[in-house]
N, C-alpha and C positions, 0 to 999 in steps of 0.2 A: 365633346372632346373624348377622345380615346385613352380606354387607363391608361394610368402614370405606370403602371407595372410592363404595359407593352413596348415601354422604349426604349428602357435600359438594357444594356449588357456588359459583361466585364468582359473584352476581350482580350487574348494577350497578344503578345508582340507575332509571335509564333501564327496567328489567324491575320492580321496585317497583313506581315510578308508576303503570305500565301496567297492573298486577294489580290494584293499588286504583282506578282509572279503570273497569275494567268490572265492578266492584262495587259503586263506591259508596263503599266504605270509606274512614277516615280512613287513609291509610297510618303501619303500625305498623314500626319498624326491626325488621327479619327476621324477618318473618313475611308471606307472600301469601295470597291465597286460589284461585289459579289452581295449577294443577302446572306446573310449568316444565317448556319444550317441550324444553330440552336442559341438559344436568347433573345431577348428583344432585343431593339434597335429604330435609330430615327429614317426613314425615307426620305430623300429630298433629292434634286433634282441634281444635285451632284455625285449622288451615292448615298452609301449607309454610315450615319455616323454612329459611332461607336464612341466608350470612355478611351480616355489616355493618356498615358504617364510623360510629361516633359521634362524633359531636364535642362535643367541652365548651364550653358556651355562654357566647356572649361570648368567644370565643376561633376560633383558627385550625388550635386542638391537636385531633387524631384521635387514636384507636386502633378496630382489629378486633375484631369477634366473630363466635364460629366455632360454628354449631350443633350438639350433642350430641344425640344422639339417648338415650333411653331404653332401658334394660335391665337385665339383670340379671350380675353378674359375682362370683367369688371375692376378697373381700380378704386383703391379708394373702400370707406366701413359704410353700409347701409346706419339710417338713423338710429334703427332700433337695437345696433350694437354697445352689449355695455361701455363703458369707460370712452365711446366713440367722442374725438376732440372734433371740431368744428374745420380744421384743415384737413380733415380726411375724405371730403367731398366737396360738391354732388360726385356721387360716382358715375363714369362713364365707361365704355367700352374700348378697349384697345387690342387692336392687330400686331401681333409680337410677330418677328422671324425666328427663325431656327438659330442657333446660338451654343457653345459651349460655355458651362462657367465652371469655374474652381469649386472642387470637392469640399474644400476648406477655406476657413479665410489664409491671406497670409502668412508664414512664420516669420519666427526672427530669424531662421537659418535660412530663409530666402532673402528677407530684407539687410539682414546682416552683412549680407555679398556684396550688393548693391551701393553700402552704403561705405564696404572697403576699398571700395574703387578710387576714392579720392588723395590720396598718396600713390598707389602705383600710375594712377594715368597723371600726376602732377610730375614724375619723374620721368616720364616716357614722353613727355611737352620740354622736360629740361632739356639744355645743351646735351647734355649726356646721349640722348635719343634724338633727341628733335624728330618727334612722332607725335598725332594723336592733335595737330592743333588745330581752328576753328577756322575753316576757309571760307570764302566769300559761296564756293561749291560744296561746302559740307555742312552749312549752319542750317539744312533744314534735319541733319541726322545731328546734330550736337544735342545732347544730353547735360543739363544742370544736376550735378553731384553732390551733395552736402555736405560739407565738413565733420568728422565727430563729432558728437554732443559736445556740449558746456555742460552738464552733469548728467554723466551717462548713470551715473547711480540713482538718482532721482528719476527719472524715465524709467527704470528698470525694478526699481523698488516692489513691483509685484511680480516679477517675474522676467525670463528671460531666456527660457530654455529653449533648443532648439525647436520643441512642436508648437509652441504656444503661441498664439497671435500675434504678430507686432505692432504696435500703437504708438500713439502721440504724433504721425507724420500730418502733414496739412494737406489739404486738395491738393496743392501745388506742387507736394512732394512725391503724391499719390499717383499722380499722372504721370510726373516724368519717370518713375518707376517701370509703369508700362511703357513707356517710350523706348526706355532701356530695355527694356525687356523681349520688345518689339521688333527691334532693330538686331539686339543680339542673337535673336532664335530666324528671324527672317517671316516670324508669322505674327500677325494683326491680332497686339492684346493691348484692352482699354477696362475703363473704370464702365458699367452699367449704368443704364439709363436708372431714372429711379422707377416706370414702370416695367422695363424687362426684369430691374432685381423684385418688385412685388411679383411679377410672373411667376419667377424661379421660384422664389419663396412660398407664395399659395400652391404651387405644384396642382395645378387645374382644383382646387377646395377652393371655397367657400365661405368658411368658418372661420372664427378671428384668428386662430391660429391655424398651419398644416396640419395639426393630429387632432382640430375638434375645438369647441369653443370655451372648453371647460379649462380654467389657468389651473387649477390642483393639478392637474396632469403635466405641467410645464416643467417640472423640473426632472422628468424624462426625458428630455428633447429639448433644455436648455441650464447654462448658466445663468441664473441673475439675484436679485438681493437676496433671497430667500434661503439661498442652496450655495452661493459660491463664494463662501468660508474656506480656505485653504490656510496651511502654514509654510508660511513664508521662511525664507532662507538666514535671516534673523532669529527663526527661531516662535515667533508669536504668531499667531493665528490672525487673517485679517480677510475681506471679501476680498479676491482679486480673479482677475482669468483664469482659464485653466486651458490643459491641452487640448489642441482643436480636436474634435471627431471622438469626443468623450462620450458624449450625449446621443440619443436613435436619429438618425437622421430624417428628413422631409421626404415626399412619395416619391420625390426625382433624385434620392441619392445624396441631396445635397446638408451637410453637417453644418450645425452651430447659425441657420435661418433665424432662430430666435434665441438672443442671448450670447456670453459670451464675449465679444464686443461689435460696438455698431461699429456698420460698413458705410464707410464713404461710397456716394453715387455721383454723377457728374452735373447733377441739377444743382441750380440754385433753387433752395428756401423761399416761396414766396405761398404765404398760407390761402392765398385767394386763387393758387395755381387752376385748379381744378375748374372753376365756374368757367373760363371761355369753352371748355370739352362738351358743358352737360347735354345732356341728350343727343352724345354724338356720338360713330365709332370713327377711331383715329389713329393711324399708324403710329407706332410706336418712337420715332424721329424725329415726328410733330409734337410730341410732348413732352420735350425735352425745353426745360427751361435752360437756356446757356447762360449761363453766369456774367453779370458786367458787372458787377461788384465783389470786394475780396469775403465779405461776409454777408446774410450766412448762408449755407451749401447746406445741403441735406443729408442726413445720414439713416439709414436703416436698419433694423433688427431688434434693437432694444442692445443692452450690456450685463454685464457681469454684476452692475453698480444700478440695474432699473427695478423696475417694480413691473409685475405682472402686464400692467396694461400698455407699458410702454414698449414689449415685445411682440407684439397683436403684428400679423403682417400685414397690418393700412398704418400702422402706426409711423409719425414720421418727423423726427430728428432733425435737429437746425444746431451750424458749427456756432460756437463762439469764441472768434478768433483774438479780439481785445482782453476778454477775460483769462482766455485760456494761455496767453503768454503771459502775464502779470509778470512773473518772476522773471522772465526773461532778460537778461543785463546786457545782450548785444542791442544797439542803434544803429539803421533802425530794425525790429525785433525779425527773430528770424523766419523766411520764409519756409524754411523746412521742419519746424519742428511748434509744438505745444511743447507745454511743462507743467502746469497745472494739473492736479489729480482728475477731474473730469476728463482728462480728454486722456487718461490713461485704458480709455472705456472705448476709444476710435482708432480704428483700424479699416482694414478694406480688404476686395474679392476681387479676383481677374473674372473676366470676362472674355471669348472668342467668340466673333460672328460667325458666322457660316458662311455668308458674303462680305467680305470686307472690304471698303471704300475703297474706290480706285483712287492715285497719288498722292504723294506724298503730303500737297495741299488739305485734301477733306482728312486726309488720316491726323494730322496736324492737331485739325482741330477737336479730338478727341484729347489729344495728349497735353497739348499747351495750352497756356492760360491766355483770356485776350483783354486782362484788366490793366489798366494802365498802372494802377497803385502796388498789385505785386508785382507785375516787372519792373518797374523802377526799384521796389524792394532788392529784388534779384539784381539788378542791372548793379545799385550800391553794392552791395557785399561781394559780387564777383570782383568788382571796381579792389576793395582793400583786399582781395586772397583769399574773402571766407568762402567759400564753394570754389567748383572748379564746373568752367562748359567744356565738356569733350564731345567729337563725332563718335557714334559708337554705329559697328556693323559687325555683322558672324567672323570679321578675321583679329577681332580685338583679343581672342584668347591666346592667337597665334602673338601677337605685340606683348602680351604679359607675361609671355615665356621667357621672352629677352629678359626680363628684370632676375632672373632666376640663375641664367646662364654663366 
């Protein structure tokens, strides 16, 4: 593989323009048709991808996207890795595509937006508007919206600022996140496979971690039990997250790989995944465990709340959805949220292909769930008012104006 240093570039909006200017082209976020005269950058068969800044429309809120280039790597820890758990092999080889992911995981000032959706699109459905409702033509773009928390203080209780991770959502919630997200921007974002986020993660290394195998060195290039002591708004000191992109980032750009909090991926958990692969190489599509059951899903990276080895980039996290509601007092418990302190520790990453599934149908099936027992979950709570389903598409910030007028 070709250094990690050869692919990146920062470009700004200003080099974009300019590329699509003597093409022609509509300008596409990270992607030129010209080679840029200085920096790295990705090659592909569409042009040169570049980083770039999105913004959620209708809004002021940004985050990063950082290009990946395509190749092939080992998943999975060889035997002779320390603290190596028995579900991180055999390791086999895997064929990645080109791909952008987020800079960062997450914030709450992105998920925050998201999640204030559900009062103004429940008054834009009212008589009032009669806008915004689910047609027999619109229910492949409806979006499930969550309600507020039942204790936004508990959920928050380690933080909440706007740079900081957001946490405690479920697969369920994590997906239609990017559906929403999807639909509103008009470009294809989804949850990672759990071998393209090891890709991104190992950034073409090796070693149990991106900077080397040595965990002393981890708390350079992550949060986790050791180091991420913070004082809390209360006043007392306690381990919790911190701002994302505190810490050196990975050889591809990408902040907070290890630690911090783990990233939901769109596999299901099953610890013997690995042995149909061995001794194979395997597109990256084909190894994707799709979920039939609501637990448990996989998470990556380690947290804020692991210990050294549990942030190793083979290292690999299982949700626990019964435990991690316990408190929970809606019936039956909700499909959008955790409450339990462990899962103050799970959060998620966008993801952008570089080719992204053609219709609505394969694209679907990144974003929605095809378990009988959460949508029935969903199906109840929509049933008494707790959530709302809306179509959502790029002219919903035009519709939210009205509420304003």
């Amino acid at each position: 593989m070709r250094s990690a240093n050869a692919h990146f570039v920062i470009l700004g909006l200003t080099a974009l323009l300019a590329a699509c200017a003597v093409t022609g082209a509509e300008p596409i976020p990270g992607l030129v048709q010209e080679q840029p005269k200085e920096g790295p950058f990705v090659r592909t068969d569409k042009g040169f991808m570049v980083p770039y800044t999105e913004t959620i429309p209708g809004t002021d809120i940004t985050f990063e996207m950082i290009p990946i280039p395509g190749g092939e790597f080992t998943i999975g820890s060889p035997e002779s890795e320390p603290d190596r758990q028995d579900d991180e092999g055999p390791q086999f080889k895997v064929k990645v595509d080109s791909f952008w992911m987020a800079k960062h995981e997450v914030t709450w000032r992105e998920y925050e937006h998201f999640m204030s959706m559900y009062h103004p699109l429940k008054r834009l459905q009212s008589d009032e508007f009669n806008l915004r409702h689910v047609t027999a033509d619109a229910r492949a773009d409806a979006v499930t919206i969550p309600t507020p928390l039942y204790e936004p203080d508990k959920t928050y209780s380690l933080g909440q600022e706007p740079n900081e991770p957001a946490v405690t959502m479920t697969p369920y919630a994590a997906r239609h996140y990017t559906k929403w997200l999807s639909l509103l921007t008009d470009r294809f974002y989804r949850l990672p496979s759990e071998a393209e986020w090891e890709y991104a993660c190992r950034a073409g290394t090796s070693t149990a971690y991106s900077f080397g195998s040595d965990p002393e060195q981890l708390g350079e290039h992550g949060w986790y039990w050791e180091n991420s002591a913070k004082v809390l708004p209360d006043g007392e000191e306690w381990e919790a997250f911190h701002a994302v992109g505190s810490k050196k980032p990975n050889p591809w750009g990408l902040y907070d790989m290890h630690g911090n909090v783990s990233e939901l991926v769109l596999d299901e958990y099953r610890p013997d995944h690995y042995s149909q692969f061995a001794g194979k190489t395997v597109p990256w599509h084909e190894t994707i465990a799709w979920p039939t059951k609501r637990q448990p899903r996989v998470h990556r990276g380690g947290s804020w709340n692991a210990d050294a080895k549990d942030c190793r980039s083979a290292s690999r996290g299982q949700t626990k959805d019964d435990v991690w509601k316990t408190s929970d007092p809606n019936r039956p418990k909700s499909p959008w949220w955790y409450t339990e302190d462990d899962a103050k520790a799970i959060g998620m990453r966008l993801l952008r292909p570089l080719h992204a599934p053609q219709g609505r149908q394969e694209q679907t099936r990144y974003w929605e769930e095809n378990v009988e027992e959460v949508l029935a979950d969903v199906k109840h709570r929509l049933k008494d008012g707790r959530g709302l389903l809306a179509p959502v598409d790029p002219k919903l910030p035009e519709d939210l104006s009205r509420l304003k007028q």
